[in-house]
N, C-alpha and C positions, 0 to 999 in steps of 0.2 A: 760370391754369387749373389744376385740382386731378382729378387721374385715380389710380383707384383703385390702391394699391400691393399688390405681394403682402404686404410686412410690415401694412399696413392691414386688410387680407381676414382673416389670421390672426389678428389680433386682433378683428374683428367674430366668428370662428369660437369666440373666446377666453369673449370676452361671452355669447353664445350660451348656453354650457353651463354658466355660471354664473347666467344666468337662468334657462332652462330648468327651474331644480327650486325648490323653493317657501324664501323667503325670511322672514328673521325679521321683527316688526314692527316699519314705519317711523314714530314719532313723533316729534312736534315736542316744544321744552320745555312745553308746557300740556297734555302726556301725550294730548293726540288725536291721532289717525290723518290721516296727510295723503297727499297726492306729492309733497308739498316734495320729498323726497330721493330721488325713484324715477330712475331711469336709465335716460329714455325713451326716450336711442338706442339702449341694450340692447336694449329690451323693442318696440319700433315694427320693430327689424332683423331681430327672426323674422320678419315678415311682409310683407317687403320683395315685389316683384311680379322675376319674371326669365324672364326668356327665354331662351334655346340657339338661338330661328329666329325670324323673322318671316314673317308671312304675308300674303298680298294681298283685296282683297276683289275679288268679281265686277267686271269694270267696266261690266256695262248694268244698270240700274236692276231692282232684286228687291223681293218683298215675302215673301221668305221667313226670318223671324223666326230660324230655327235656325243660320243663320253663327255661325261660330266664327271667324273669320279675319277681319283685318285690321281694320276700324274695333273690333270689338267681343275682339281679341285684342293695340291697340293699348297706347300706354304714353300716359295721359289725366294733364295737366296743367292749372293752371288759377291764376286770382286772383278768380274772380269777376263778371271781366266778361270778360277774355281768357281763350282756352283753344286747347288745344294735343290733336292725338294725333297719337303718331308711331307708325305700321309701314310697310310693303311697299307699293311703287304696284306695281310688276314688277320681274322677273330684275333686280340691277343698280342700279336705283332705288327710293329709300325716300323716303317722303310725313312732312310734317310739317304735317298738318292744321290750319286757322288759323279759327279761331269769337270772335264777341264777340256777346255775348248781346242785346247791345239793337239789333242792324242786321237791320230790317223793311224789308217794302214799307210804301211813305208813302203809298197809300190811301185812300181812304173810299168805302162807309160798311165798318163792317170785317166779311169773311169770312174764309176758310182762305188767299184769295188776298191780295186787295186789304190783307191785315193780317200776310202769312206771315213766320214768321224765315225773312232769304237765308245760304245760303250764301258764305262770300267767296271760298274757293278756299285753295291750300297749297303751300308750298315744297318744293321735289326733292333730294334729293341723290342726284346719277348716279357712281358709280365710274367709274373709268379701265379696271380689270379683269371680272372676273369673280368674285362674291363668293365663297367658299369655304368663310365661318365665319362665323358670327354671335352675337352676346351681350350683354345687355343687362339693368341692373338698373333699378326703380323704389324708389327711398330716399322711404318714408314720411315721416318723418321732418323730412327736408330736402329735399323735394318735389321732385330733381331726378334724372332718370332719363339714366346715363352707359351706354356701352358698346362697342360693338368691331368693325368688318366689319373681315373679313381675305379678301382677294383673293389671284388670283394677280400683281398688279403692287406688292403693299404693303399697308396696313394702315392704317386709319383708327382713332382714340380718339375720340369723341365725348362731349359731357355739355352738355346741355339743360335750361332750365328755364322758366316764365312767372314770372318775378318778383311776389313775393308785396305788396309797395306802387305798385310802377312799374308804369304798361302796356305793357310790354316781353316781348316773346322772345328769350330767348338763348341762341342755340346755340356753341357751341366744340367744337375739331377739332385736335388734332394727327395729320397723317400722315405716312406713309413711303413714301419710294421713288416709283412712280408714282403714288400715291394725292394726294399734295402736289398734283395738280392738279384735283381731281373738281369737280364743275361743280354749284353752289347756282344754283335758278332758283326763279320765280314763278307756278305757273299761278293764273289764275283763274276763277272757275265762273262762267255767268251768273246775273246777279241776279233770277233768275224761281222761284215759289215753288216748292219742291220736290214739291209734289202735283201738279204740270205735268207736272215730269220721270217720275212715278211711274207716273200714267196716261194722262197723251199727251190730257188735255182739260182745258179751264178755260173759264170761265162767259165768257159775253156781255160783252164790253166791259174784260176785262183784259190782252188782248194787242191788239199794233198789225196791219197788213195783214203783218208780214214775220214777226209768230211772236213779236216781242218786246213783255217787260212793259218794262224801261227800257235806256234806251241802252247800246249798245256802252262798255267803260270807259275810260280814256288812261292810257296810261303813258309815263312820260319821268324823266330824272334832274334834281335841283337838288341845287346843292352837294354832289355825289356821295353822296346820298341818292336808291338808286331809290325811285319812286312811282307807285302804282296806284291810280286818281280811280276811281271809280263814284258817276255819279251816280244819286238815286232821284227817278223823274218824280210827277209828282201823277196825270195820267193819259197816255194814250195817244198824244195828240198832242205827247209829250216838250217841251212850250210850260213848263213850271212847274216849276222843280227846287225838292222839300220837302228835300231835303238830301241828303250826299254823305257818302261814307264811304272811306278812304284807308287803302292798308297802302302802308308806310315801311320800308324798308331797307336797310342799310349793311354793307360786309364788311371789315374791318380785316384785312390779313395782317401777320405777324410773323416769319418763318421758313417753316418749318413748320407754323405754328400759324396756326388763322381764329379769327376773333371775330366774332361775326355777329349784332347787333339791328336788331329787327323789331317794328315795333306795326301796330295797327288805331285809326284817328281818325276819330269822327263828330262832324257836325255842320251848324246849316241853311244853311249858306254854306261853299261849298267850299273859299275860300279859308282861312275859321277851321280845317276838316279839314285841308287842305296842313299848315297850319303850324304844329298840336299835332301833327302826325306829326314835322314834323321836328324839332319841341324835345325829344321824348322820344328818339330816333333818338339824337339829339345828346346828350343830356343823360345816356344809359346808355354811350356809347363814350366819353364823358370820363371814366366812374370807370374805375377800377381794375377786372380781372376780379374779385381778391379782395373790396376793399369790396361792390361790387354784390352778388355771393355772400352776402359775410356779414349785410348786411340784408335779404337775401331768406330766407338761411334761421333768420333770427333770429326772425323774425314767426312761421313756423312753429314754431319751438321754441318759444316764448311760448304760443303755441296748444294746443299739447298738453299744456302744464305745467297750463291751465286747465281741461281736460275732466275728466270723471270718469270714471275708471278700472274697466274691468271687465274681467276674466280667466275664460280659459274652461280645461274639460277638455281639448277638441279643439280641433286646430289650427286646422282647417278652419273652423269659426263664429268662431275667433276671429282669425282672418286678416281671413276676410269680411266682419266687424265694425269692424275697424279701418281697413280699405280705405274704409268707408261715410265712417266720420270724416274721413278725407283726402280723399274725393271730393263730398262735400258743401263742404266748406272749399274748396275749389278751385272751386266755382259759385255759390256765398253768399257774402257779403261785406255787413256793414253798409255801407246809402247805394248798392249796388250795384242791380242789376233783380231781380227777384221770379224764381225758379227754374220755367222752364219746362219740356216733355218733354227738350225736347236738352240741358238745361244751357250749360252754356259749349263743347261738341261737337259744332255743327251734321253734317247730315249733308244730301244734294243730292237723295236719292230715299227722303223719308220722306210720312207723309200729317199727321205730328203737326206743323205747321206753329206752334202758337198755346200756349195756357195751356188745360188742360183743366180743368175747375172739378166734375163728377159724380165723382171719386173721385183725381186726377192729382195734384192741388194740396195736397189734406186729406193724403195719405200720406207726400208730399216731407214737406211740413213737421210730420207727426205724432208727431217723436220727439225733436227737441233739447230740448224742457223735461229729459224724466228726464235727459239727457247733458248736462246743466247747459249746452246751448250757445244761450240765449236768443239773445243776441246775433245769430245768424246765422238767425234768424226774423225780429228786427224789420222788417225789409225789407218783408215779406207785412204785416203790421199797420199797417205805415205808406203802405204803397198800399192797402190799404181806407180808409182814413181819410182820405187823400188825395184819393181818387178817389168819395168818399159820394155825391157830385152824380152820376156816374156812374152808380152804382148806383141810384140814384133815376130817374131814367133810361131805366135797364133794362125798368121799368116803365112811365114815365110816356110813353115814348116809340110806344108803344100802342095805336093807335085805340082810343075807348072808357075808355081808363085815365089817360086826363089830368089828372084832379085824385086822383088815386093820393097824392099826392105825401108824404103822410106812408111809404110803403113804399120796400123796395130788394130788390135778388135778384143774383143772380150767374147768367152763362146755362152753359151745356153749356161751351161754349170763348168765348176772348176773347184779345186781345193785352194789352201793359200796365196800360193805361188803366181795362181792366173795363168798357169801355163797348159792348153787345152785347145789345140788348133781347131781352127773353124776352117772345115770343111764345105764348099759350096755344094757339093754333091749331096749333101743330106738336103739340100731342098726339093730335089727331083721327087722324093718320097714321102717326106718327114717334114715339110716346110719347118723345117729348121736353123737356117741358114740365115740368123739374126743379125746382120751387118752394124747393126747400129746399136748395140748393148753399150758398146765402152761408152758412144756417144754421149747417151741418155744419163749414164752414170756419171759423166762430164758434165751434166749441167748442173749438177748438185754441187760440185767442186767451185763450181762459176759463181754459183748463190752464195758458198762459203769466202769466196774470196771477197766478195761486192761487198756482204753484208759485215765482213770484219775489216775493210780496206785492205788486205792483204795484199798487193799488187807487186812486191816480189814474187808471190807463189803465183799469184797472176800470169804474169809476163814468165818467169824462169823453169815452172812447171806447166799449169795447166794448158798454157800456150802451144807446147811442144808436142803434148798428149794430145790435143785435141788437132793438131794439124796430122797427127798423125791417124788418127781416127778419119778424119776427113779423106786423108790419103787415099785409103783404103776406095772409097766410091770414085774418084777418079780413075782408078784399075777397071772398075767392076762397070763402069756409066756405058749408057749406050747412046747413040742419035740420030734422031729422026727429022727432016723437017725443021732442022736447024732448031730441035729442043732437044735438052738433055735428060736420060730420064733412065731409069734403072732394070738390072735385067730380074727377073725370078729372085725376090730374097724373099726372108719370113715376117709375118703377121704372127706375135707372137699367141701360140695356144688356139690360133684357128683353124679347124679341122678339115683338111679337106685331103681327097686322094689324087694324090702327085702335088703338084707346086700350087701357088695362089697366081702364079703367072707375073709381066711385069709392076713396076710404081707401087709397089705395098706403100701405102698412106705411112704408116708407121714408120719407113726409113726415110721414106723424101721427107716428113718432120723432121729426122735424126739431122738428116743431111741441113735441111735448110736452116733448120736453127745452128748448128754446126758452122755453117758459112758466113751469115748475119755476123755470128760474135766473134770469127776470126777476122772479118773484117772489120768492124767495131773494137775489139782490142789492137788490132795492127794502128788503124788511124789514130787511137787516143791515145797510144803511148808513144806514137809517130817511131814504132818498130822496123818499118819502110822493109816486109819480107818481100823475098822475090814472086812467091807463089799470089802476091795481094791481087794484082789483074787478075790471077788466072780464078779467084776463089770470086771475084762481083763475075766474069764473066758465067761460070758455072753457075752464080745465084739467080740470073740475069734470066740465064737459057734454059732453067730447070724446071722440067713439067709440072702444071698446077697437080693440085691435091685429086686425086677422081674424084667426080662426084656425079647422082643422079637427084633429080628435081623429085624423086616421088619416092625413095630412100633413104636420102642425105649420103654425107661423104663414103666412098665405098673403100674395103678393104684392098681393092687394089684395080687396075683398068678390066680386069676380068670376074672379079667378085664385087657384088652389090652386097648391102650390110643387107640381109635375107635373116639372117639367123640371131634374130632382137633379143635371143638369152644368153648372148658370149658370153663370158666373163672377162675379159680381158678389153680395155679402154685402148688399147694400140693402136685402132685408124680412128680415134678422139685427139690424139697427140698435138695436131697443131690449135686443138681448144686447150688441154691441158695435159700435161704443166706449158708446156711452151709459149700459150697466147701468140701464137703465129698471129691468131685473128682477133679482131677486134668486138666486142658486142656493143660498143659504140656505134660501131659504122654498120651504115645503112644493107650494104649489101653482103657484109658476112653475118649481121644477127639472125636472117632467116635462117640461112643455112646451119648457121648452127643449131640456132633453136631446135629444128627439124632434127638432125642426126643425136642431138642428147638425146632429146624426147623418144625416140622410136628407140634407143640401144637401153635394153635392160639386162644390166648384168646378175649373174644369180650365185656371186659369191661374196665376201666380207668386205675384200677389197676394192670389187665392183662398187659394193654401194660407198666405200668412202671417196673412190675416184669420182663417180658419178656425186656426190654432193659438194665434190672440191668444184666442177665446172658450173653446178647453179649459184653457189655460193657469188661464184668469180663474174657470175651474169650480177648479184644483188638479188637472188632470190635464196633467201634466205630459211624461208618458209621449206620448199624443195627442198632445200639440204637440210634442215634437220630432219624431216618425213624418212631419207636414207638414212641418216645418222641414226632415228630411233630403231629403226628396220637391223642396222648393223649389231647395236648393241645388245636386242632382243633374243636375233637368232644366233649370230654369230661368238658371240663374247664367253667362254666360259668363268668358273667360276672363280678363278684366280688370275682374270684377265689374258689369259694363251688364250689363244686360236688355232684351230687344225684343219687341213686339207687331207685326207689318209693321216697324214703322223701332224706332228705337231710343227708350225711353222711361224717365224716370230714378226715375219714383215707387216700383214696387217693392223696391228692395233696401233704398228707405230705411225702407217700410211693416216689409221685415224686421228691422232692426235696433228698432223701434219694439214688434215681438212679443219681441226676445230679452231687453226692458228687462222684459215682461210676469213673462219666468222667472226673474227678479232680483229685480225690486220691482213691488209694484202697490199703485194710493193712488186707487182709485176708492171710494167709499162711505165711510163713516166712520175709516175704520184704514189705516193701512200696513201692507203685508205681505209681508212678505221671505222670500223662495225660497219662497214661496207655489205657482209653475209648474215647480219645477225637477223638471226627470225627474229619478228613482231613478238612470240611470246616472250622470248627474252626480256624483259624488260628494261631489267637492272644487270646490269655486266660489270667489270673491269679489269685490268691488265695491269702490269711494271715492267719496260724491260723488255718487249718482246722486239728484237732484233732485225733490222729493214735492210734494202740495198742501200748503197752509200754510206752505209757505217752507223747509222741511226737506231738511238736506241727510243722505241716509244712508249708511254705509256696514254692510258685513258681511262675514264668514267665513261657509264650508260646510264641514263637515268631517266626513269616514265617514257622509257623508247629512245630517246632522244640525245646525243652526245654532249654532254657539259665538262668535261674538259681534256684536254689532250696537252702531256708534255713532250718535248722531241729533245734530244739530247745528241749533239753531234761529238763526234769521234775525231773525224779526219776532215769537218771543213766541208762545204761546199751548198748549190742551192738546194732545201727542202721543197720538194713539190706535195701538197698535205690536200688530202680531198675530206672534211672535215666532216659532212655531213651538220653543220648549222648555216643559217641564213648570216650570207656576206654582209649585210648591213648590222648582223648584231656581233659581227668576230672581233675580241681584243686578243691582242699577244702583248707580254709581258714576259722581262727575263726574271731572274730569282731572286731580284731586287725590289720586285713591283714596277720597276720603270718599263715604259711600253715599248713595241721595238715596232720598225718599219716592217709592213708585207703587202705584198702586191695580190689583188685580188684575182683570179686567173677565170674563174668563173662561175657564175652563177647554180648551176646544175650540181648538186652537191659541195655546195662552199668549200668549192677548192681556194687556194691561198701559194701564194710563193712567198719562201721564208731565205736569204740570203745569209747562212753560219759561218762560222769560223771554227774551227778546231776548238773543242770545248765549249761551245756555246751551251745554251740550255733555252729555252723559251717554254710559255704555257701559254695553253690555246683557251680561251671560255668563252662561253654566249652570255653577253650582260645581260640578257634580260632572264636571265635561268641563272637559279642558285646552284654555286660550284658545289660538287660532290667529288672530295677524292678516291682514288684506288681504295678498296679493303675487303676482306671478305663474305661473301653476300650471302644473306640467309634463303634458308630455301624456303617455298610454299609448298613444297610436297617431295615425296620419296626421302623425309628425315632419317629414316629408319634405317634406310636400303646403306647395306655393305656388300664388298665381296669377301671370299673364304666360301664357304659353307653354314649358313644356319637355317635352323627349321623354323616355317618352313621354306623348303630351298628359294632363293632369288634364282629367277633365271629368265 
């Protein structure tokens, strides 16, 4: 066991204020700019999460979003499929919350119920005294969160973590005095969906005469491994076990000192769950505390040596930013489940039960391409590709739509599988009839393929998927007047009674962007599909966008944008993400200008979508005004977010706008510090990830960009909007020798750079001293962390 020393402390304090202020430039011997050499437990350790108190959460079920306490002021660990929070159950007692992401009700056919993530339930740790002091850090880093109750009978050291390859929990304990005896136990929650627990009803036929969805659990010891069975019934009459799901564990004493692993085992035969519970149980208390440790946190060091590096002004975004990194990595995991509202953090009285597909799914995973972190997206690409029949499905599944079969869709929500027919009849009532979910969630796949060259996945998957997404609105189109244009679908989250009527803004986006890139991927890989006429003439004939001159774009031919607090950006779609339009061009910058300006959304994610479209205008200023608005209100205190329960797609949607004020590679150019507010100053980046395979990095310095490297993958021309004056741009490779570039234009020192596979080039302004990547001291908010300390940040 490894507990923090005070000689330790002073020396992170040491670190500290030698990172703290801005560093020379680190290159490798081939003169590019890397993190080879950064000193990412310096630089991860400002931003550590700590505590001084823990807190408790209500214990009857709430749907009041605004908690600041306990779940959502908790210390959130994870691997991916396992996941951990630890605070405050009561006085005395502290909760070590226990979630694995893929334990559903077993179900069919699927709704919120019959398909809900269960809760498993969480370990206790009860004092002997009465607490007195409390302390507690989370190490980014090394993803393990140590700390301290001191009572009046003695004094507990604790250090936690979810092991980053094993599926394993590990807690360790050294105490003193009467604390040597505090009492580790197991509650568990019932397996019934947590939108039960919320509002005290559920549908027809999912609970039995006595109130329950599946049996009572059994617990009992083997081989002095406790164990907790829950089984999951198929239905009501408990006659059919679809599978069983098992938490394992074992407490090792040593003195003074516990040793405590703990996992969660699923699988269709209970007996297979018994007995991977107890091979892992067994197989983590035979290492060593140290080995176990050090391949736990070797993974995560590995991990961050890979990401790309961005450094901020303020502490605060750049806390907030680095937390995302850690807590994405802690519920993704290649080969692991597809990242839903809870992540790896179930919670027992939430209504987000499932996978949201109208804006939940597209945000999780809208921002690892620029953060070079593909990898922990493939997961989402590989269960749409997986699950195609599903999606075909969706539709065919139908009345009326049964030879559909060339189309797919994604519905509102769904579990795993993706299997969750869409229904057009729910728009008649429920404007819910989102035709273009899979779309929108396709163009994420599009960014990841561009940005990593992937172009087998290109061509062999997302090709296939998105023609078939497409499909789907050639069934559904209608015409008038020799335009094409669409019947009654949904505007997602906008409120109205019966339908929003034809042209929802937000599918003819889905659509058109949809068409643009099946035609652009068919011509450039000269695929020569048969549907190619049919997909220019449908883009050809396809109704413009609504729009009113004293409004701006409306949500659809029959609703004007009237109701300027949506929260949902869905008739914003052809501004962003898509950039249908241009804020170059003359005659769509009013328009747009106009419809950002009047839509004020009034929730987390509102304000990061709304500062991803100012950012993308070069109003930099705008976006951070929302960015602080988000952080302030929305953010709690271990970084989650809540709508009614707790929901993980916003902060990631946030970090996905902070790439915007950094780099943006929509349209033909890259364009570096293109969003950065004027306070900004001083910025830099390593490594954030472009279309065409580009990896870049830059300096910001006295406002002004002094250097840019780009670094090709896969070959071909850099289009670089540099932001210095064309007469003062040199490029040079990693040799010092200068390279040819073509000046493209004046208005932001754009530049055309012609690469080859592996090139490297650096961009500087001679007449400005070069400053490389490192990270940046702040002028204010030193102090600011998250966790919980008094008094509270919030």
């Amino acid at each position: 066991m490894r507990f923090l020393t005070i000689k330790n402390m002073v020396c992170c304090l040491m670190l500290l204020a030698v990172w703290g202020a801005p560093a020379e430039a680190r290159e490798n011997a081939s003169g590019k700019v890397t993190t080879e050499q950064m000193d990412w437990k310096a630089f991860l350790s400002r931003h550590d999460m700590r505590w001084d108190r823990l807190t408790a959460d209500p214990i009857e079920p709430t749907m009041d979003g605004r908690l600041h306490t306990g779940y959502y002021a908790g210390a959130i660990m994870g691997n991916g499929l396992l996941g951990t929070n630890f605070y405050k159950l009561t006085d005395n007692v502290y909760r070590l919350n226990v979630g694995r992401s893929d334990v559903t009700e077993a179900r069919s056919p699927y709704d919120l119920f019959n398909s809900a993530r269960l809760p498993i339930g969480y370990f206790t740790l009860r004092t002997q005294g009465n607490v007195t002091s409390e302390s507690m850090t989370l190490s980014l880093y090394d993803a393990i969160t140590q700390g301290t109750f001191g009572t009046d009978k003695g004094r507990i050291d604790f250090r936690t973590y979810v092991h980053a390859k094993m599926d394993c929990i590990v807690f360790e304990t050294e105490a003193s005095g009467g604390e040597a005896d505090y009492v580790w136990d197991f509650v568990s929650q019932e397996a019934v969906s947590p939108r039960y627990i919320l509002n005290g009803t559920a549908p027809d036929g999912y609970l039995n005469r006595e109130g329950k969805s599946n049996p009572a659990p059994e617990r009992y010891t083997r081989d002095g491994v406790n164990l907790l069975v829950q089984k999951l019934v198929a239905d009501t009459t408990f006659q059919t076990v679809a599978r069983a799901y098992v938490v394992g564990w074992k407490e090792v004493y040593e003195g003074n000192k516990r040793r405590i692993v703990a996992t969660v085992a699923q699988a269709d035969r209970e007996q297979d769950a018994v007995a991977s519970a107890l091979r892992t149980v067994r197989k983590g208390l035979k290492q060593t505390s140290g080995k176990l440790e050090d391949e736990h946190t070797a993974w995560w060091h590995d991990f961050y040596r890979k990401a790309a590096f961005v450094t901020f002004p303020d502490k605060r975004f750049e806390s907030f930013y680095w937390a995302q990194y850690y807590k994405f990595a802690s519920t993704a995991r290649p080969g692991k489940p597809v990242v839903d509202l809870q992540g790896v953090w179930p919670t027992w009285d939430t209504p987000w039960t499932a996978i949201w597909m109208n804006l939940n799914i597209q945000l999780t995973y809208s921002w690892q391409v620029k953060a070079n972190l593909g990898e922990l997206a493939q997961p989402l690409w590989d269960a749409l590709w997986n699950n195609r029949d599903n999606l075909r499905r969706n539709v065919t599944d139908i009345a009326g739509q049964e030879t559909w079969t060339d189309a797919a869709c994604l519905p509102r929500s769904a579990t795993y599988d993706f299997h969750a027919p869409l229904d057009p009849a729910t728009t008649v009532e429920r404007n819910q009839y989102e035709a273009g979910n899979l779309t929108w969630t396709l163009f994420y796949y599009w960014q990841h393929c561009l940005a990593y060259g992937e172009t087998r996945q290109l061509k062999e998957r997302l090709f296939p998927l998105l023609k078939s997404a497409v499909n789907l609105f050639f069934h559904i189109r209608t015409e008038r007047d020799g335009k094409y244009g669409l019947p009654p679908t949904a505007s997602p989250e906008y409120n109205v009674t019966g339908n929003i009527g034809p042209n929802a803004t937000y599918d003819l986006a889905n659509l058109r962007w949809g068409l643009q890139t099946l035609i652009d991927i068919d011509t450039t890989y000269h695929l020569n599909d048969p549907l190619l006429p049919q997909w220019r003439d449908f883009l050809n004939r396809l109704a413009d966008f609504p729009y009113n001159e004293e409004t701006g774009f409306k949500v659809s031919d029959k609703y004007e944008f009237i109701d300027t607090s949506h929260r949902h950006y869905s008739h914003l779609f052809m501004i962003y993400p898509y950039h249908l339009l241009d804020w170059e061009d003359a005659q769509d910058r009013p328009r747009m200008e106009l419809s950002v300006n009047r839509w004020k959304g009034n929730q987390g994610y509102s304000r990061t979508g709304k500062a991803a479209m100012l950012a993308s205008k070069g109003d930099g200023d705008g976006a951070l005004e929302q960015m602080e608005v988000f952080l302030q209100r929305f953010v709690k205190p271990n970084t989650l977010y809540a709508e009614t329960g707790p929901v993980i797609e916003t902060p990631m949607a946030a970090v996905s706008t902070l790439h915007e004020l950094y780099m943006q590679d929509w349209g033909d150019k890259i364009r570096v510090f293109y969003g950065m507010p004027s306070a900004w100053r001083n910025a830099s980046f390593i490594n954030l990830r472009a279309k065409g395979a580009f990896l870049v990095s830059a300096s910001r310095q006295d406002g002004r960009s002094v250097f840019i490297q780009v670094e090709s993958e896969k070959g071909g021309l850099c289009r670089l909007q540099t932001g210095m004056a064309l007469a003062d741009i040199q490029v040079r490779n990693g040799k010092g020798e200068p390279v040819l570039f073509t000046p493209a234009s004046g208005e932001g020192g754009v530049i055309e750079i012609d690469m080859q596979a592996g090139d490297m080039v650096q961009v500087t302004d001679k007449t400005r001293t070069v400053v490389y990547p490192a990270p940046q001291a702040y002028d204010k908010n030193a102090d600011f962390c998250y966790g919980d300390i008094k008094p509270a940040v919030r």
